[in-house]
DRENDO-1510 file (C-alpha; in Angstrom, 1 decimal, always signed):
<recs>
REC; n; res; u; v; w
REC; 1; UNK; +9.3; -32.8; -7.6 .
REC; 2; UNK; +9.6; -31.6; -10.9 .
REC; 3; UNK; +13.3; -30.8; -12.1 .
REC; 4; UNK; +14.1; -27.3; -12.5 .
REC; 5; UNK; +14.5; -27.5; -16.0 .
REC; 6; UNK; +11.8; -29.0; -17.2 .
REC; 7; UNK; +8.5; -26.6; -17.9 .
REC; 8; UNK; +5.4; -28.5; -17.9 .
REC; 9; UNK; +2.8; -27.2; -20.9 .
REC; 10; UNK; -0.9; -26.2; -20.7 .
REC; 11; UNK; -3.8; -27.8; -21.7 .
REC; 12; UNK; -6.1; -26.3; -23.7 .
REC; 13; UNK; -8.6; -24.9; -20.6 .
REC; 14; UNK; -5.2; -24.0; -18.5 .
REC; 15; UNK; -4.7; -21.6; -21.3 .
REC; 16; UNK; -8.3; -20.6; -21.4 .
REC; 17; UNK; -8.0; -19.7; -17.4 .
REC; 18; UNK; -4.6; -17.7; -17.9 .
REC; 19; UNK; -6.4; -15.6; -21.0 .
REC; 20; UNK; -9.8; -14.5; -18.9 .
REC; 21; UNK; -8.1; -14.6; -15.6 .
REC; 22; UNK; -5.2; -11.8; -18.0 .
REC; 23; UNK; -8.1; -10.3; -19.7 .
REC; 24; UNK; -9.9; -9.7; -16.3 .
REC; 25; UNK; -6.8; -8.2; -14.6 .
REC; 26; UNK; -6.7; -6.0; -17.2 .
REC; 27; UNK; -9.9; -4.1; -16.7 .
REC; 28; UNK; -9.2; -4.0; -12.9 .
REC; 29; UNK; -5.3; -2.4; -13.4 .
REC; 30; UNK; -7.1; +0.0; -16.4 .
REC; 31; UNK; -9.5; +1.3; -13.6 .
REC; 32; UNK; -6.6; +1.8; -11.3 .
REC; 33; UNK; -3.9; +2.8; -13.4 .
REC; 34; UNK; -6.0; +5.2; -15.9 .
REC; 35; UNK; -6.9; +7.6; -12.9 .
REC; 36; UNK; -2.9; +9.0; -12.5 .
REC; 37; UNK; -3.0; +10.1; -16.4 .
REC; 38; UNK; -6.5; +11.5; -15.6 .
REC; 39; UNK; -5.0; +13.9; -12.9 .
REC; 40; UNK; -4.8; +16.7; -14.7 .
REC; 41; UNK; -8.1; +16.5; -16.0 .
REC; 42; UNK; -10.0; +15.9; -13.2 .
REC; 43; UNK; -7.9; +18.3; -10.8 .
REC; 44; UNK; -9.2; +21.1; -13.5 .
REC; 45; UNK; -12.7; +19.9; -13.4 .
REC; 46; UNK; -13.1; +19.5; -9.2 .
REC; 47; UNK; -10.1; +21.9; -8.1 .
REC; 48; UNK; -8.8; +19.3; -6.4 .
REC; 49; UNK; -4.5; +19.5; -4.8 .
REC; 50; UNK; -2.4; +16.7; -5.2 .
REC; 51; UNK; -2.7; +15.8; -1.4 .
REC; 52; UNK; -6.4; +15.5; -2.1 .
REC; 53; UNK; -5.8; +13.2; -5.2 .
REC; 54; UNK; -3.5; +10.9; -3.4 .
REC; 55; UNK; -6.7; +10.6; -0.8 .
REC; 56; UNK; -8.8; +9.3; -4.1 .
REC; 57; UNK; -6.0; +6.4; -4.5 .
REC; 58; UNK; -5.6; +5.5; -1.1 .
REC; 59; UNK; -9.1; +5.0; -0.9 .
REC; 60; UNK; -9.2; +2.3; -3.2 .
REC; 61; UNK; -6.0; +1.2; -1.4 .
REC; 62; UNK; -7.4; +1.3; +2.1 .
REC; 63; UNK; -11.2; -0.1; +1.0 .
REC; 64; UNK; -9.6; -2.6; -0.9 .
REC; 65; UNK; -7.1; -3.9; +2.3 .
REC; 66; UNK; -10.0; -4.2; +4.5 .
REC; 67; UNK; -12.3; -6.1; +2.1 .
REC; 68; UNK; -8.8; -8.7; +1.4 .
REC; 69; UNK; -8.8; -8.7; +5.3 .
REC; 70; UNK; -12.8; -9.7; +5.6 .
REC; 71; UNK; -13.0; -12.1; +2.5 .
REC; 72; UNK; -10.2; -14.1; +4.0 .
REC; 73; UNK; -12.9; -15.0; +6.2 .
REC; 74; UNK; -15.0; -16.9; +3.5 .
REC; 75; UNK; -12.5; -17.0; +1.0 .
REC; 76; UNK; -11.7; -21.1; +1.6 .
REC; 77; UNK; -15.2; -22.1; +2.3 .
REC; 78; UNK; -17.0; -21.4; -0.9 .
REC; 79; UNK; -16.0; -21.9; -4.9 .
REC; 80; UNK; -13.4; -19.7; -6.2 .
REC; 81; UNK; -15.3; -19.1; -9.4 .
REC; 82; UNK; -18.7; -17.9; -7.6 .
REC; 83; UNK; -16.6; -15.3; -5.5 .
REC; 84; UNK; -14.8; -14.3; -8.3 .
REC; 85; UNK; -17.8; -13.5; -10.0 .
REC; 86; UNK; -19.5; -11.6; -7.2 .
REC; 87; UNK; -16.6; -9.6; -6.4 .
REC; 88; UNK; -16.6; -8.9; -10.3 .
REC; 89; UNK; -19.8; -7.3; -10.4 .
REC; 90; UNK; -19.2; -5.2; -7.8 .
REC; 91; UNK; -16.1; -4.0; -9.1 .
REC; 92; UNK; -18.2; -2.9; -12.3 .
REC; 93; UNK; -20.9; -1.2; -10.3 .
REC; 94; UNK; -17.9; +0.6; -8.2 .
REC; 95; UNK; -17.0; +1.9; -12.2 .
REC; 96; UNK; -20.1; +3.2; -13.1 .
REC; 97; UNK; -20.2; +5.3; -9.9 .
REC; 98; UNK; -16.8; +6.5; -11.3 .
REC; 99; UNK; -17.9; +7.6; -14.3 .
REC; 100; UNK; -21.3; +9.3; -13.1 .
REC; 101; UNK; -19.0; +11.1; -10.2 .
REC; 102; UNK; -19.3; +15.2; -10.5 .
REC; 103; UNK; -17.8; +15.9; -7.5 .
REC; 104; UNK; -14.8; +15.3; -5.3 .
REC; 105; UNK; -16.5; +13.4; -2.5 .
REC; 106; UNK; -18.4; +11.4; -5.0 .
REC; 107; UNK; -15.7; +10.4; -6.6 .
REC; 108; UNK; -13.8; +9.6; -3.1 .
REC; 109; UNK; -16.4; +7.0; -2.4 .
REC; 110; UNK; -16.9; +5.7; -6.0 .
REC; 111; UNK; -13.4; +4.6; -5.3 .
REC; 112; UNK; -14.1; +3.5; -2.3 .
REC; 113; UNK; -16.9; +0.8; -3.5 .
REC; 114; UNK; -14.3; -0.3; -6.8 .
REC; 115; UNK; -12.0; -0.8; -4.1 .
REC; 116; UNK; -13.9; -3.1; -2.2 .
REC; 117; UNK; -14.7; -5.4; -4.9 .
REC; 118; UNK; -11.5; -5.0; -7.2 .
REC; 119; UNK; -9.7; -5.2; -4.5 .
REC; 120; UNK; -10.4; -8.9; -3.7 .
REC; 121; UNK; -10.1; -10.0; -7.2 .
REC; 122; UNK; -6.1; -10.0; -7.3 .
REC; 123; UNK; -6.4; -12.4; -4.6 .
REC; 124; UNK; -9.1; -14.5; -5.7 .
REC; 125; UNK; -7.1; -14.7; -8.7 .
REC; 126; UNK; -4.2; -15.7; -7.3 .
REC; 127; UNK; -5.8; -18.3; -5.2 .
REC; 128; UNK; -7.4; -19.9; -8.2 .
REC; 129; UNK; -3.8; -19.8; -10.1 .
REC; 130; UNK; -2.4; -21.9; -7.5 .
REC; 131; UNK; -5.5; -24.3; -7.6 .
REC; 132; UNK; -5.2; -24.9; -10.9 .
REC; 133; UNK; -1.6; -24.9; -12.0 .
REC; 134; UNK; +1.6; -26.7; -10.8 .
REC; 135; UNK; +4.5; -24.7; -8.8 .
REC; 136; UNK; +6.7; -25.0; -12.2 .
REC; 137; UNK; +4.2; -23.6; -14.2 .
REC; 138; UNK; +3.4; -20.4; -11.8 .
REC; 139; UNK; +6.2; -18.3; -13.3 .
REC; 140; UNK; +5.2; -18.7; -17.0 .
REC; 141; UNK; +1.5; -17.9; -15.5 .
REC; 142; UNK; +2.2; -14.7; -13.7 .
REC; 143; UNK; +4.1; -13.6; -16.6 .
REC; 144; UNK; +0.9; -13.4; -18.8 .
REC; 145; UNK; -0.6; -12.5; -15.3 .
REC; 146; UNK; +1.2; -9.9; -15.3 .
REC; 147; UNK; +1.2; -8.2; -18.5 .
REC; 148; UNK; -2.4; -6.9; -18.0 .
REC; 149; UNK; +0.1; -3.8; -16.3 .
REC; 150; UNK; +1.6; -3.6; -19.3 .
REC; 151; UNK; -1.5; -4.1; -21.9 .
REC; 152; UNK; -3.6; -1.3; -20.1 .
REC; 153; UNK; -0.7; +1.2; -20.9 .
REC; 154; UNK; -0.2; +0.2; -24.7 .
REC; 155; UNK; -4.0; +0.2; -25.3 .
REC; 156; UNK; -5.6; +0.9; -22.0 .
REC; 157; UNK; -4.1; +4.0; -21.2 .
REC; 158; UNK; -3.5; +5.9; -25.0 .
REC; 159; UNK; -7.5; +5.1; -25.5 .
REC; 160; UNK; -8.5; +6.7; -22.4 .
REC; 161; UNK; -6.6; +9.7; -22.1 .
REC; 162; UNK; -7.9; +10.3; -25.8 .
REC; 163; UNK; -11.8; +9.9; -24.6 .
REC; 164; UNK; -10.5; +11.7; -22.1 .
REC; 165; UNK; -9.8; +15.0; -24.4 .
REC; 166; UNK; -12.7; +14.2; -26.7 .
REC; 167; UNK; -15.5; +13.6; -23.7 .
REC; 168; UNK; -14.1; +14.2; -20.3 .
REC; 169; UNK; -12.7; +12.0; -17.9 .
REC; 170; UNK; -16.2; +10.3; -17.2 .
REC; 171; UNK; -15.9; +8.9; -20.3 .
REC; 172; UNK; -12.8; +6.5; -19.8 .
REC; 173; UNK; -14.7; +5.1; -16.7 .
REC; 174; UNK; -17.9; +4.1; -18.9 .
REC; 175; UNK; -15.8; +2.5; -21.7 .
REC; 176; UNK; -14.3; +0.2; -18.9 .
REC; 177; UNK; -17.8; -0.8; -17.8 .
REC; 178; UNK; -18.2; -1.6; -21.9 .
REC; 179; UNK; -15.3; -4.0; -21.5 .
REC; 180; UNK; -16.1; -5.7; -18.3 .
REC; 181; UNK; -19.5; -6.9; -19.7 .
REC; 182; UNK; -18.7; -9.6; -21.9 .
REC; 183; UNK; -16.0; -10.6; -20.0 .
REC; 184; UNK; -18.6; -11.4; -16.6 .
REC; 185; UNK; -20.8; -13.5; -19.2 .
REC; 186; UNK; -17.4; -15.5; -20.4 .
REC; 187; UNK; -16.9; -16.0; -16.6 .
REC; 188; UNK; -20.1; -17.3; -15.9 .
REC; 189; UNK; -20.3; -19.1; -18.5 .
REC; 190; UNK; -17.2; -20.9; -19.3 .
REC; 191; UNK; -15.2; -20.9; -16.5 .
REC; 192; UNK; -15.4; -23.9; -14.4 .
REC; 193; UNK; -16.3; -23.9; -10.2 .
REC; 194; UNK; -12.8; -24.4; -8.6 .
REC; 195; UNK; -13.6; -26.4; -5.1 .
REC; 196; UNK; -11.7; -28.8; -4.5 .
REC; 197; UNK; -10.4; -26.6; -1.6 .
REC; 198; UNK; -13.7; -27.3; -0.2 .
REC; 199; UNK; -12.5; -31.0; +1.0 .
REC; 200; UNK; -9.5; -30.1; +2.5 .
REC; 201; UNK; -9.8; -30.5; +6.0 .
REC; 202; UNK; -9.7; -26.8; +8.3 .
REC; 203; UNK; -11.1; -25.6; +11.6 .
REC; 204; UNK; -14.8; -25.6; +12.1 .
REC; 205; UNK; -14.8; -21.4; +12.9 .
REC; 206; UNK; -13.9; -19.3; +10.4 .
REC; 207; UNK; -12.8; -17.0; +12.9 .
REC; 208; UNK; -10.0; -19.5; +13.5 .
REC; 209; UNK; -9.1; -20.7; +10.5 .
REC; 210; UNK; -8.3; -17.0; +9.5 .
REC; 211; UNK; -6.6; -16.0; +12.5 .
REC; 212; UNK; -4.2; -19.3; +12.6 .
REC; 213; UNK; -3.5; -18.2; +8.8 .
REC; 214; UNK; -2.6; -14.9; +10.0 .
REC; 215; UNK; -0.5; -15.7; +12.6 .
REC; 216; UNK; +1.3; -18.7; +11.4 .
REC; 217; UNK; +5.5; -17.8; +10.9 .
REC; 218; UNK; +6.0; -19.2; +7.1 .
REC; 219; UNK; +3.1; -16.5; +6.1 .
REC; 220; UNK; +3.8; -13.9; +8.3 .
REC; 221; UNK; +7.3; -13.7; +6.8 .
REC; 222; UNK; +5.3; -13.4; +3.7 .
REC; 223; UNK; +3.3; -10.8; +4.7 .
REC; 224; UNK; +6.1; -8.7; +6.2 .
REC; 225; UNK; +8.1; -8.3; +2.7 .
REC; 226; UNK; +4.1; -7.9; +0.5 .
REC; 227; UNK; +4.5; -4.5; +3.1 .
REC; 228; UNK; +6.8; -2.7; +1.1 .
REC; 229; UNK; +6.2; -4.3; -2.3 .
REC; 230; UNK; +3.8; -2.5; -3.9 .
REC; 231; UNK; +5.4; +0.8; -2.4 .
REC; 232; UNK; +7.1; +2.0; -5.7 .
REC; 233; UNK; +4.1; +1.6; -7.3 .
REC; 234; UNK; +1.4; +3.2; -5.3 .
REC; 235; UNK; +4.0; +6.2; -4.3 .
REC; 236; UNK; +5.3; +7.2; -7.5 .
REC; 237; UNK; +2.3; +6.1; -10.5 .
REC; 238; UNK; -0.1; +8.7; -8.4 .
REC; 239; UNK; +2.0; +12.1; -9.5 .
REC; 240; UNK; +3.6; +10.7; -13.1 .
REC; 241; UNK; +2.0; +12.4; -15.5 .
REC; 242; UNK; +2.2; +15.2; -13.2 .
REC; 243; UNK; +5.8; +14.7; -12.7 .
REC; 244; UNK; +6.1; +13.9; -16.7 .
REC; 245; UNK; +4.3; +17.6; -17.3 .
REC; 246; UNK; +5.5; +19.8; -14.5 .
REC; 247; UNK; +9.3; +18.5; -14.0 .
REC; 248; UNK; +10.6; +16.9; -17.3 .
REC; 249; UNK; +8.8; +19.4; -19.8 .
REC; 250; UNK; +6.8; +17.2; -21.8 .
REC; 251; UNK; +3.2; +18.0; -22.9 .
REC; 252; UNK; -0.1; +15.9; -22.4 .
REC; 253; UNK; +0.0; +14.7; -26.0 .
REC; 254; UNK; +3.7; +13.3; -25.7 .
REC; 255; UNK; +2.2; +11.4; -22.8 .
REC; 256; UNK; +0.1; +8.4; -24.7 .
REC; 257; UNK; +3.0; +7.6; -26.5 .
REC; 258; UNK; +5.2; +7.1; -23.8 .
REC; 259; UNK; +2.6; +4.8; -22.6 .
REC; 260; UNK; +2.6; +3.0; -25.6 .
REC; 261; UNK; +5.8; +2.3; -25.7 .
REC; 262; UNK; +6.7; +1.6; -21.8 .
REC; 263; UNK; +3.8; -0.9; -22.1 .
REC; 264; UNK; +4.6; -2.4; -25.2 .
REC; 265; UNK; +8.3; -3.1; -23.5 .
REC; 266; UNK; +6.4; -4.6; -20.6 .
REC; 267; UNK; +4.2; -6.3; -22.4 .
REC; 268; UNK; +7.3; -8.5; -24.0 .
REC; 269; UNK; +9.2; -8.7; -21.1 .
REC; 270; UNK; +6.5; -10.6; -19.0 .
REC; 271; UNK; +6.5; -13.6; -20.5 .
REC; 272; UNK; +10.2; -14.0; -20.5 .
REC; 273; UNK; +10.7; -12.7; -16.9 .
REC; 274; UNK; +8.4; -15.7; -16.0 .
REC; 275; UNK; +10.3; -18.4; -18.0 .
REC; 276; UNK; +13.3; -17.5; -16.4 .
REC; 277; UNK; +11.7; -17.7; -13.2 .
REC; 278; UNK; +10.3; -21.1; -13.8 .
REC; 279; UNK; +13.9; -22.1; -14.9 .
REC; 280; UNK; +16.4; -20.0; -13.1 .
REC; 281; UNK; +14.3; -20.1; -10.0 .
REC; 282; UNK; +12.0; -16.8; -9.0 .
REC; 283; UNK; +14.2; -14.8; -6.6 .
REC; 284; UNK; +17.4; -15.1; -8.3 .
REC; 285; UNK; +15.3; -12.9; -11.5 .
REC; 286; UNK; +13.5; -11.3; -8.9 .
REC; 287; UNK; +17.2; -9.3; -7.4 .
REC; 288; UNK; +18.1; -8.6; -10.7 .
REC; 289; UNK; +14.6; -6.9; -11.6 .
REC; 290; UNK; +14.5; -5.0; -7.9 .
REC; 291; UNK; +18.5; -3.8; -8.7 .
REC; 292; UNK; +17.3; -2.7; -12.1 .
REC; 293; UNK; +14.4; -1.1; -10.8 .
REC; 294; UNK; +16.4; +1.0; -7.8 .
REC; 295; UNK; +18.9; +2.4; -10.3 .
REC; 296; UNK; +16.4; +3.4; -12.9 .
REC; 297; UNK; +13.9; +4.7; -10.2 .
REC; 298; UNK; +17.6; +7.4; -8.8 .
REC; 299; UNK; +17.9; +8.4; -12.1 .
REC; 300; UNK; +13.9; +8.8; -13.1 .
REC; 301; UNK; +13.2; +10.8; -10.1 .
REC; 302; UNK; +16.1; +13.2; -10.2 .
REC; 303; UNK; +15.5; +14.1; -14.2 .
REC; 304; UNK; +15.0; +17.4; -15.1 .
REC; 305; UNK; +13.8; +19.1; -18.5 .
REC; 306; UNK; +14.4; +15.8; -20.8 .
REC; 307; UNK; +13.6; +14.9; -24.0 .
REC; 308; UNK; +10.9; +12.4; -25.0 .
REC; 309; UNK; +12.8; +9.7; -26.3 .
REC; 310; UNK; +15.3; +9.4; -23.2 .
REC; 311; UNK; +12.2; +9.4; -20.6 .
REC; 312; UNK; +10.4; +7.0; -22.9 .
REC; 313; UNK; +13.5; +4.7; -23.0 .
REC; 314; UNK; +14.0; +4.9; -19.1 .
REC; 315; UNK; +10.3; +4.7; -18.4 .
REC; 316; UNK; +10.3; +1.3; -20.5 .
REC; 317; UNK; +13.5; -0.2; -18.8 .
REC; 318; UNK; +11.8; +0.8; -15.4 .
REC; 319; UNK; +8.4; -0.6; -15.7 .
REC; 320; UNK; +9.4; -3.8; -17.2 .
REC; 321; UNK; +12.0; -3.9; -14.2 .
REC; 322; UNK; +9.6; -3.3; -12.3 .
REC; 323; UNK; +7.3; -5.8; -13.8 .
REC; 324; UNK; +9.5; -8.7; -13.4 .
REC; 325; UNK; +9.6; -7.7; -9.6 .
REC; 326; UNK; +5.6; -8.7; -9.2 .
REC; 327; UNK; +6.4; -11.2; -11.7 .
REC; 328; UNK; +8.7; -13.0; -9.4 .
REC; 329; UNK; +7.3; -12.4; -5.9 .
REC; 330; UNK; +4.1; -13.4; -6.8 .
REC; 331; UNK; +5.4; -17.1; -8.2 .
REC; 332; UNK; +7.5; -17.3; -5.6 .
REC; 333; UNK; +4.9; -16.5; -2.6 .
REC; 334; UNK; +2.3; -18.9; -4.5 .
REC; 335; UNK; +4.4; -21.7; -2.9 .
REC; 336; UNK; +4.5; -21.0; +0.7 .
REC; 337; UNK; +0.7; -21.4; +1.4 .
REC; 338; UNK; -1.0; -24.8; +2.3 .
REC; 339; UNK; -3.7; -26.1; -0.1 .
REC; 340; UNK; -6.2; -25.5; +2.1 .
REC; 341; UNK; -5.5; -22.1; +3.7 .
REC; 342; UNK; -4.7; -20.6; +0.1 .
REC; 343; UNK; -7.8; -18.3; -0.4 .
REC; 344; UNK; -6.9; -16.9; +3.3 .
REC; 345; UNK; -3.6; -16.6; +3.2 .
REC; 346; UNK; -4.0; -14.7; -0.7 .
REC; 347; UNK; -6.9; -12.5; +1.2 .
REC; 348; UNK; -4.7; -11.0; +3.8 .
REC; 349; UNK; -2.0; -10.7; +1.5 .
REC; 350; UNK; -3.9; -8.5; -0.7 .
REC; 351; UNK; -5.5; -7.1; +2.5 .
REC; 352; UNK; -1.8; -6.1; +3.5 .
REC; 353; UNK; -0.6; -5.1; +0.2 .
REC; 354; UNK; -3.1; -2.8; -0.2 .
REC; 355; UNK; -3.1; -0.9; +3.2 .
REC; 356; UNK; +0.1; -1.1; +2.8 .
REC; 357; UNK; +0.2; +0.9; -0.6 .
REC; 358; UNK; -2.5; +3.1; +0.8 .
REC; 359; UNK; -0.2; +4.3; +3.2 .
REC; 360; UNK; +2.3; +4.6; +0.9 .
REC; 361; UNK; +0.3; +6.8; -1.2 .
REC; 362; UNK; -0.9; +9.3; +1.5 .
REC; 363; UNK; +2.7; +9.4; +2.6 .
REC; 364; UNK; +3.6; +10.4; -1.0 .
REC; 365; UNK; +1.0; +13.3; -1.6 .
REC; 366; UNK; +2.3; +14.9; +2.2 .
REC; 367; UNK; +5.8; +14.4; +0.7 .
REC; 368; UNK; +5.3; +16.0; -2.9 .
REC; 369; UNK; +4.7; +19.5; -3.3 .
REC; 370; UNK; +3.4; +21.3; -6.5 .
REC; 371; UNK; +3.7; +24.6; -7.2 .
REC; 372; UNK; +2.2; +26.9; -8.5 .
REC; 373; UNK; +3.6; +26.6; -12.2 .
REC; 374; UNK; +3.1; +22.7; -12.1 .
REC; 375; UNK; +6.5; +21.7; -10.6 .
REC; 376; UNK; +7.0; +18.5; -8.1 .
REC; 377; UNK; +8.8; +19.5; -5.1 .
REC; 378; UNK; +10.7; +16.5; -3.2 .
REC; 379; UNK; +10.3; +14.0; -5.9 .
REC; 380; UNK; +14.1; +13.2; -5.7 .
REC; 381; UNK; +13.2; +12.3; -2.0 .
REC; 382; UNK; +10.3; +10.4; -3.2 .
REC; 383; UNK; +12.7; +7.9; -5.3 .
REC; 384; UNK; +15.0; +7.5; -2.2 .
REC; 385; UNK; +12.2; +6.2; -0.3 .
REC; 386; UNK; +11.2; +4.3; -2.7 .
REC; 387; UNK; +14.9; +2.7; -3.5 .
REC; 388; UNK; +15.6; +1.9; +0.3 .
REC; 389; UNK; +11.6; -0.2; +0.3 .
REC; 390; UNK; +12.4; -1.8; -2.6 .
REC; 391; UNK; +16.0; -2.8; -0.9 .
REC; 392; UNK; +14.6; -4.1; +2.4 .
REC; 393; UNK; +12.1; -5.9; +0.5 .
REC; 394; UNK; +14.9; -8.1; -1.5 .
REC; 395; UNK; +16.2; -9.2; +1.8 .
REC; 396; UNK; +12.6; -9.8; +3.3 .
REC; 397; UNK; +11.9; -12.6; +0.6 .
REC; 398; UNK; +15.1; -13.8; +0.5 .
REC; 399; UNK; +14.4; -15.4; +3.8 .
REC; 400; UNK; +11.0; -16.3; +2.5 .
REC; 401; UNK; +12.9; -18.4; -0.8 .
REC; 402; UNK; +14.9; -20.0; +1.4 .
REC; 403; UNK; +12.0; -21.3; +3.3 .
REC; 404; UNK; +10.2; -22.6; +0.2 .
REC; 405; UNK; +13.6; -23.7; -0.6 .
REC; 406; UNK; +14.0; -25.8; +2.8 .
REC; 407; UNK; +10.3; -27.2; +2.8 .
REC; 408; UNK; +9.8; -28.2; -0.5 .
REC; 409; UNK; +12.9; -30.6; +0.1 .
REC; 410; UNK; +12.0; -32.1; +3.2 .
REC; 411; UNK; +9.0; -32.7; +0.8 .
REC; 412; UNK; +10.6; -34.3; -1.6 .
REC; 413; UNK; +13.1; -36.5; +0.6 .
REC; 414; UNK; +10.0; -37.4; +2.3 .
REC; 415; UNK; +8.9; -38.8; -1.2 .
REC; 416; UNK; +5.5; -36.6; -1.3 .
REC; 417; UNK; +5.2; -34.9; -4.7 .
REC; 418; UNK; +4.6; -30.8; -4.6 .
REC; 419; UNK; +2.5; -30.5; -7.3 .
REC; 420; UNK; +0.5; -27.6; -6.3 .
</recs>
């Protein structure tokens, strides 16, 4: 096994895989991320309440879980790259209907179809990031991974809200389908098939090869602490700008540049958090980024009329916290799989994550309550929830790290090198 210390480099296609697999999350977080800002707008244009709007994001959530859960099915039995590119195009078409939505129930199950497909790509994404690079390379990886969060807030985020104002909401969903474009044709075209899966030897059913992933103890642990993961997430970015607007006094305008900034932070941080992960070890970074996040996240949520500069400032220091967090988990979980139960076990991951956030969402809109001058009841509630997840979930993957911890020993001792 490779020692702790030392950081293997990337050749020069490695690189090429981290910047389209970056580039691609990108879109996928925009798509997700840039309908929270949009609230306002699209709550004036379809009357919709917040309870109604936290519906629109679980449905991505819940669509999303159940295609993770049916593409673990398939997900080992054919090349990463050809999935990847289906799912892709669906998850463009699931845009367009975004962006030609007029109506609340339209836009419900344009969600719906971008959930399906976008869904499955973090997964498919994943799976191919443990294919192609080595344990001690993962952290580094889902740093730049990663900062497709932060990238769609500094130039993501700003650009649409600012379509947004100049030519409705629509708009921001059409200039994402611009984007995806000529990423699909770098995809299909330079990207390489990933299948050496495809040898591995697995059960003849597909049926049981999924359902021995799903019950097997090293990934149910696994898929126990992904439960509460994404909770901060998916319960507080639904009602931010709304929170920004109607609880801490700032205007729409002030919003981008918050944005800008938080993702800016993020963006920088990423690529550090994930050095330190490859050389400190994942979970060690990961407590200090969940115990950053928990404090920031009591103070955020209990804010009251504030000026711009202190919520941009704790806004930065909370997303990058919270950055570090997926950062961190997602290297560290990359180990526990077998080679050839990777694109299953990364399916129902996603599949769990995403229900999982779902829930978390709906949970959050029947918690918050607005009123009628704009003001968030309960969001001081909201951030003790969301402290006490992000608490369990700390001790839920420590047990997981120590597993990896144990195994990849034996391993070693057992002189087979971990490589992948």
């Amino acid at each position: 096994m490779t020692n702790s210390t030392t950081t293997p480099t990337f050749s020069p296609y490695q690189k090429f895989v981290i910047a389209i697999l970056a580039i691609t999350q990108f879109t996928i977080v925009l798509d997700f991320m840039v309908l929270n800002p949009l609230l306002p707008f699209i709550s004036k244009d379809m009357s919709i309440t917040p309870k109604q709007f936290s519906w629109v994001v679980s449905a991505y959530a819940f669509s999303a879980g159940a295609a993770g859960l049916l593409s673990s099915f398939i997900a080992d039995r054919f090349d990463r790259k050809r999935l990847f590119v289906v799912f892709y195009i669906g998850f463009i078409v699931g845009t367009l209907f975004c962006g030609l939505a007029s109506t609340y129930h339209q836009l419900l199950a344009a969600r719906t179809v971008a959930g399906i497909f976008g869904g499955v790509m973090g997964s498919t994404a994943a799976a191919i990031i443990t294919d192609v690079f080595a344990f001690e390379q993962r952290g580094r990886v889902m740093g730049f991974f990663q900062m497709a969060f932060a990238s769609s807030q500094v130039l993501g985020l700003p650009i649409g809200l600012a379509l947004a104002n100049e030519w409705g909401w629509n708009s921001t969903f059409l200039a994402i389908v611009g984007i995806c474009i000529p990423i699909l044709l770098a995809i299909v075209f330079l990207l390489r098939p990933i299948d050496s899966h495809l040898s591995l030897k697995r059960s003849s059913s597909a049926g049981v090869h999924m359902a021995r992933v799903a019950t097997d103890r090293r990934y149910l642990q696994v898929f126990l602490a992904t439960t509460l993961l994404a909770t901060g997430g998916f319960m507080l970015m639904p009602f931010g700008a709304a929170f920004a607007v109607g609880n801490l006094g700032l205007t729409m305008e002030q919003l981008p540049f918050i944005y800008f900034v938080t993702g800016l932070c993020s963006m920088a941080a990423g690529p550090l958090v994930g050095k330190l992960a490859d050389r400190l070890g994942a979970y060690k970074v990961f407590v200090v980024g969940s115990l950053t996040t928990i404090i920031s996240v009591l103070i955020y949520t209990n804010l009251g009329i504030t000026p711009v500069w202190a919520v941009t400032l704790l806004s930065a220091v909370m997303m990058s916290a919270v950055g570090s967090r997926m950062i961190t988990a997602s290297a560290l979980t990359s180990a526990v799989p077998d080679p050839a139960d990777r694109g299953a076990f990364m399916g129902i991951n996603s599949s769990v994550a995403q229900v999982s956030g779902g829930i978390a969402a709906a949970v959050a809109g029947m918690i918050v309550v607005e009123r009628a001058d704009g003001f968030l009841e309960n969001y001081p509630l909201l951030g003790i929830v969301v402290a006490a997840a992000m608490f369990i979930t700390g001790v839920q993957l420590y047990f997981v790290n120590r597993a990896v911890r144990e195994r990849r020993k034996k391993v070693v001792e057992g002189n087979v090198e971990i490589t992948k």
